[in-house]
SEMIFI-465433 format. One record per atom (N, C-alpha, C, CB): atom name; x, y, z; residue number from 1. Coordinates in steps of 0.1 Angstrom, whole numbers, m for minus. Glycine has a CB too. Example, Ala and Ser with C-alpha at 12.3 -4.5 7.8 and 13.67 -1.06 7.14 Angstrom:
% SEMIFI-465433
+----+-------+-------+-------+-----+
| at |     X |     Y |     Z |   i |
+----+-------+-------+-------+-----+
|  N |   132 |   m57 |    78 |   1 |
| CA |   123 |   m45 |    78 |   1 |
|  C |   132 |   m33 |    78 |   1 |
| CB |   113 |   m45 |    90 |   1 |
|  N |   128 |   m22 |    71 |   2 |
| CA |   137 |   m11 |    71 |   2 |
|  C |   129 |     0 |    79 |   2 |
| CB |   141 |    m6 |    57 |   2 |
+----+-------+-------+-------+-----+
% end
This chain:
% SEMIFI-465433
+----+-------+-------+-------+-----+
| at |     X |     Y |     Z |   i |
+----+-------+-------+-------+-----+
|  N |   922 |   258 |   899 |   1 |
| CA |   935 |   263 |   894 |   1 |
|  C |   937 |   257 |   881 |   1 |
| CB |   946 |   260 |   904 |   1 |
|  N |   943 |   264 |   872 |   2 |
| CA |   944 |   257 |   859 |   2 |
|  C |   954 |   245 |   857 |   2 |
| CB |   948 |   268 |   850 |   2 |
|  N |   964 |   244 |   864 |   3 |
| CA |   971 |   236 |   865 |   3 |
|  C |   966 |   221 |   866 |   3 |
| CB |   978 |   240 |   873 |   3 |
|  N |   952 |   219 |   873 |   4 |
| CA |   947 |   209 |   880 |   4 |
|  C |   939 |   202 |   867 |   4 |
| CB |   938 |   215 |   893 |   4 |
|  N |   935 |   207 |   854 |   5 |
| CA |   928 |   203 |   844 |   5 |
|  C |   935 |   191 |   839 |   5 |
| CB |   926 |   212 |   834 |   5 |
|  N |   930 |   181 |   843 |   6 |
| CA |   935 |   165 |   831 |   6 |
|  C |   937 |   173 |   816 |   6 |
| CB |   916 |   149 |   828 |   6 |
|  N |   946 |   165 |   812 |   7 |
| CA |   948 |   162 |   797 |   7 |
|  C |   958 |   177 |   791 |   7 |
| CB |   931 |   160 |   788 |   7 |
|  N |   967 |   180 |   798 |   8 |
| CA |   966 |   194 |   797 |   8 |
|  C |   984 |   191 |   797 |   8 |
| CB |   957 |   204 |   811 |   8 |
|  N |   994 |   199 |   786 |   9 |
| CA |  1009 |   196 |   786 |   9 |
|  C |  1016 |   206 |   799 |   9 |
| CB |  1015 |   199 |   769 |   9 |
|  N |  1022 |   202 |   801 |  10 |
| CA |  1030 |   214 |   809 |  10 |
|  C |  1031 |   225 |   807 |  10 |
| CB |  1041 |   214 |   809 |  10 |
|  N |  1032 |   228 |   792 |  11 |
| CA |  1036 |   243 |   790 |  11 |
|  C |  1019 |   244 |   785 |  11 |
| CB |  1052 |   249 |   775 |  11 |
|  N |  1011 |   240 |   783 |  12 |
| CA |   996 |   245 |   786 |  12 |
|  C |   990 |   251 |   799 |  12 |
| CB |   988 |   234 |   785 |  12 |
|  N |   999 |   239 |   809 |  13 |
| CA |   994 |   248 |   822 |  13 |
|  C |  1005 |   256 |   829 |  13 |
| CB |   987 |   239 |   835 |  13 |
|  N |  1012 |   258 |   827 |  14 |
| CA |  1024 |   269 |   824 |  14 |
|  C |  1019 |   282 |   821 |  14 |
| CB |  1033 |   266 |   811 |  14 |
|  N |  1012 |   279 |   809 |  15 |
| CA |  1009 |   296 |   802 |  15 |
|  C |   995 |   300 |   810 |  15 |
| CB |  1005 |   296 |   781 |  15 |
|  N |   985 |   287 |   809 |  16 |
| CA |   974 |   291 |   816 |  16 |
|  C |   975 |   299 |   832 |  16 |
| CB |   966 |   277 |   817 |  16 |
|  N |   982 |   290 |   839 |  17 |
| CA |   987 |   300 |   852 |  17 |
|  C |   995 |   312 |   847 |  17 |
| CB |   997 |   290 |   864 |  17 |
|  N |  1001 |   312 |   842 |  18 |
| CA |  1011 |   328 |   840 |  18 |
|  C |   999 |   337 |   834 |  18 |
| CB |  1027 |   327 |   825 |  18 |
|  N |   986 |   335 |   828 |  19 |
| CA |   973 |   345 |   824 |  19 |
|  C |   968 |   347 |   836 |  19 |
| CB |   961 |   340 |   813 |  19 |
|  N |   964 |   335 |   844 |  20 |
| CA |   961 |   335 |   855 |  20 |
|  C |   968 |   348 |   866 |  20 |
| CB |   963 |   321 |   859 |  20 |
|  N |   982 |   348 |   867 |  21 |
| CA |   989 |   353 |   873 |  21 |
|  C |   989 |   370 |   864 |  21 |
| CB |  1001 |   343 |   874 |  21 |
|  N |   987 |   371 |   854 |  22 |
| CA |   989 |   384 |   846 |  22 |
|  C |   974 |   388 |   850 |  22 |
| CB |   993 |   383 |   825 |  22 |
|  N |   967 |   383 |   848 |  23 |
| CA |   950 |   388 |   847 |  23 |
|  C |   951 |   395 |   862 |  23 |
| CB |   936 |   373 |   845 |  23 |
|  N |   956 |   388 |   872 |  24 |
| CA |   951 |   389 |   887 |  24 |
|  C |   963 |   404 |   891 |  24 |
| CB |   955 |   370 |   900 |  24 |
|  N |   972 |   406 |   882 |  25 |
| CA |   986 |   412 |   887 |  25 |
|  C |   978 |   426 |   880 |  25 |
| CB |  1005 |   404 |   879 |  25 |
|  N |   971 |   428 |   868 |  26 |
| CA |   959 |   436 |   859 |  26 |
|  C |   949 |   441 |   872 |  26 |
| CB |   950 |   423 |   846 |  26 |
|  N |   941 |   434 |   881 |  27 |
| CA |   931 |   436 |   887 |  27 |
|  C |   939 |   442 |   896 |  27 |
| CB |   921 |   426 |   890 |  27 |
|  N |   950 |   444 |   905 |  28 |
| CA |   958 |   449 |   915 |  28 |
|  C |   959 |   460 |   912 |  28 |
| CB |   970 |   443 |   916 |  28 |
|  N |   969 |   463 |   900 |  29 |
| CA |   973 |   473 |   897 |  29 |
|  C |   959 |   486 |   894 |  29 |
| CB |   981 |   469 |   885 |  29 |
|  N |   947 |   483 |   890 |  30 |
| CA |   940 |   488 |   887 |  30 |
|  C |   930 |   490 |   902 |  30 |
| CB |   937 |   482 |   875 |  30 |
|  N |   931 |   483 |   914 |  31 |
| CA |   927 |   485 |   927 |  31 |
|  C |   937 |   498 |   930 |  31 |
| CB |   928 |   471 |   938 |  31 |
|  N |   949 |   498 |   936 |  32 |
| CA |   958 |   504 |   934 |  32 |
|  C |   956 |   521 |   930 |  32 |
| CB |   964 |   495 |   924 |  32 |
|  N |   956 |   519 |   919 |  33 |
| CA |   949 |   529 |   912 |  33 |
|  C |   938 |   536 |   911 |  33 |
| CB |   948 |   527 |   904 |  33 |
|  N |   925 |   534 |   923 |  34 |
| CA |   918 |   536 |   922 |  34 |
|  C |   905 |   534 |   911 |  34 |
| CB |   922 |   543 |   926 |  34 |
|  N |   909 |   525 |   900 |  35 |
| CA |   903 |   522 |   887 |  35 |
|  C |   894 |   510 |   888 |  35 |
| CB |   914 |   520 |   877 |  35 |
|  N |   890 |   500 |   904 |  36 |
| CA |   883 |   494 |   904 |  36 |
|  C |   873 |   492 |   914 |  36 |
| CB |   889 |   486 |   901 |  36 |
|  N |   864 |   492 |   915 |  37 |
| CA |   854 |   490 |   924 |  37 |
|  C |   858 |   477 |   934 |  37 |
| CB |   840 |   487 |   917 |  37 |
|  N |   859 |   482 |   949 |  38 |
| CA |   860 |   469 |   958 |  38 |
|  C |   847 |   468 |   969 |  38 |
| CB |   875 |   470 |   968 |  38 |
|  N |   847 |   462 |   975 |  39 |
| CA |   838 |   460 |   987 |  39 |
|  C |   843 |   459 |  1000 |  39 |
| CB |   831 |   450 |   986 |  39 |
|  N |   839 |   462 |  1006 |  40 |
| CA |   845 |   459 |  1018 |  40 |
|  C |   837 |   447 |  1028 |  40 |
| CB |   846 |   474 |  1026 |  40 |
|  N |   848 |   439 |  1034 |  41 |
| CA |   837 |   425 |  1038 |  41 |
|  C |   826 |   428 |  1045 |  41 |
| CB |   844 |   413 |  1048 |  41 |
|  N |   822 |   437 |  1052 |  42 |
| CA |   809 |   439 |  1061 |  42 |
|  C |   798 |   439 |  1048 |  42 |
| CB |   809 |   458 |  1073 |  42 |
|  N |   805 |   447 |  1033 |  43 |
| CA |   793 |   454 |  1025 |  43 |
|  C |   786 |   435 |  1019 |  43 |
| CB |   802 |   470 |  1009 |  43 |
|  N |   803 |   432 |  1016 |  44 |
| CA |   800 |   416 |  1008 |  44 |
|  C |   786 |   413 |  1015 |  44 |
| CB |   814 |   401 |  1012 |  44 |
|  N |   791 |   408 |  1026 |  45 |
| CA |   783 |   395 |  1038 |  45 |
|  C |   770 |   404 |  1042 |  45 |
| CB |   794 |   390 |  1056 |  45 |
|  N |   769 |   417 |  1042 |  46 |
| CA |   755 |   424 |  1048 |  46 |
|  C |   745 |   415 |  1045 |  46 |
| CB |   752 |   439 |  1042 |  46 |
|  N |   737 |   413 |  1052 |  47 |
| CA |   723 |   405 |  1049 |  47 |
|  C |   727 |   391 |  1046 |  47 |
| CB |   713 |   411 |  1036 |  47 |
|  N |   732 |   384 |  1041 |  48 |
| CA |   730 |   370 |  1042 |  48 |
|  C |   730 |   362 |  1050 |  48 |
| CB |   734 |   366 |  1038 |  48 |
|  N |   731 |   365 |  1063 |  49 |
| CA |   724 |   360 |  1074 |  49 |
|  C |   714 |   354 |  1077 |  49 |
| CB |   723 |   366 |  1080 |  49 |
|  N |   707 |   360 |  1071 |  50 |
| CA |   690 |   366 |  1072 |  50 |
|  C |   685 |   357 |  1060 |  50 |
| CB |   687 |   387 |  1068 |  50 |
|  N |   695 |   348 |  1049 |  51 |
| CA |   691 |   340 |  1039 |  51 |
|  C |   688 |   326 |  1042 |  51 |
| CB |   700 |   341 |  1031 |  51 |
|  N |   680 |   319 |  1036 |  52 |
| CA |   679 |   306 |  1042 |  52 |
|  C |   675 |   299 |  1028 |  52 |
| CB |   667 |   305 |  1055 |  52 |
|  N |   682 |   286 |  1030 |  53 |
| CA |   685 |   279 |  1016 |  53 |
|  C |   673 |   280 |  1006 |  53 |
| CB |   689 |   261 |  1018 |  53 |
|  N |   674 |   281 |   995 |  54 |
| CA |   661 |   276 |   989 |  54 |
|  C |   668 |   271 |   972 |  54 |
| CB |   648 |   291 |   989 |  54 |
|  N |   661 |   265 |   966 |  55 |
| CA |   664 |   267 |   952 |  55 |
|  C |   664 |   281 |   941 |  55 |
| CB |   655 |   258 |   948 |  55 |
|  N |   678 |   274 |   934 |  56 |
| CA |   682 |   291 |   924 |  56 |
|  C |   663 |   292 |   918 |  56 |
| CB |   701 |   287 |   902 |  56 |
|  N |   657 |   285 |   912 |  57 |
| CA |   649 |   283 |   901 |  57 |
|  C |   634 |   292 |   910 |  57 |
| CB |   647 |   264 |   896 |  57 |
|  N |   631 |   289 |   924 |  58 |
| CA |   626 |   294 |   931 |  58 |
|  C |   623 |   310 |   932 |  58 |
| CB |   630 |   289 |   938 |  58 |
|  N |   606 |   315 |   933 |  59 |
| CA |   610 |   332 |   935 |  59 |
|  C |   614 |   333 |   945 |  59 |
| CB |   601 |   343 |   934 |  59 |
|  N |   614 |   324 |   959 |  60 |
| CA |   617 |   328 |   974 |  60 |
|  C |   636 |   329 |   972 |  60 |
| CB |   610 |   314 |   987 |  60 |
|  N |   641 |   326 |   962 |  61 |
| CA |   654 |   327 |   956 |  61 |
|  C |   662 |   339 |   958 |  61 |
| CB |   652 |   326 |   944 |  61 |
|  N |   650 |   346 |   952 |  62 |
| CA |   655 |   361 |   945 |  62 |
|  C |   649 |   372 |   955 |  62 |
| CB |   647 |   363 |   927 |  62 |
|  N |   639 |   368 |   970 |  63 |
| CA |   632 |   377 |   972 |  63 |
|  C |   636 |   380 |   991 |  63 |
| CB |   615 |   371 |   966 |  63 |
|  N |   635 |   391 |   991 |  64 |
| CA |   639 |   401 |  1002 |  64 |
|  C |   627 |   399 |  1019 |  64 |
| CB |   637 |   420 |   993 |  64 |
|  N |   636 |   396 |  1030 |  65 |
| CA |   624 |   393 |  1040 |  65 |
|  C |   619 |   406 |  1043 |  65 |
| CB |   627 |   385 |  1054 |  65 |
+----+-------+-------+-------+-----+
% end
């Protein structure tokens, strides 16, 4: 959350959450609307079950059983 940044004045994290809050109120309106692509949780989570840890840097990373 923006609020949570050290070194930061009130009305810094004031404005930062109110973009926060405009940007996310932006992505609504535009779901809403039919203007944004969603997922539905079954589509999210499909297959990662089936994943098992490995390193990002790794090809077994990137690669399908």
């Amino acid at each position: 959350m923006a609020g949570s940044k050290p070194g930061r004045s009130k009305v810094q994290r004031d404005f930062e959450e109110y973009e926060d809050y405009r940007l996310s109120a932006e992505v609504v309106e535009r779901i809403r609307l039919g203007k944004e692509d969603i997922l539905k949780a079954e589509d999210f989570w499909h297959g990662l079950d089936d994943l098992t840890y490995t390193e990002h840097t790794s090809l077994g990373a990137h690669s399908r059983k």
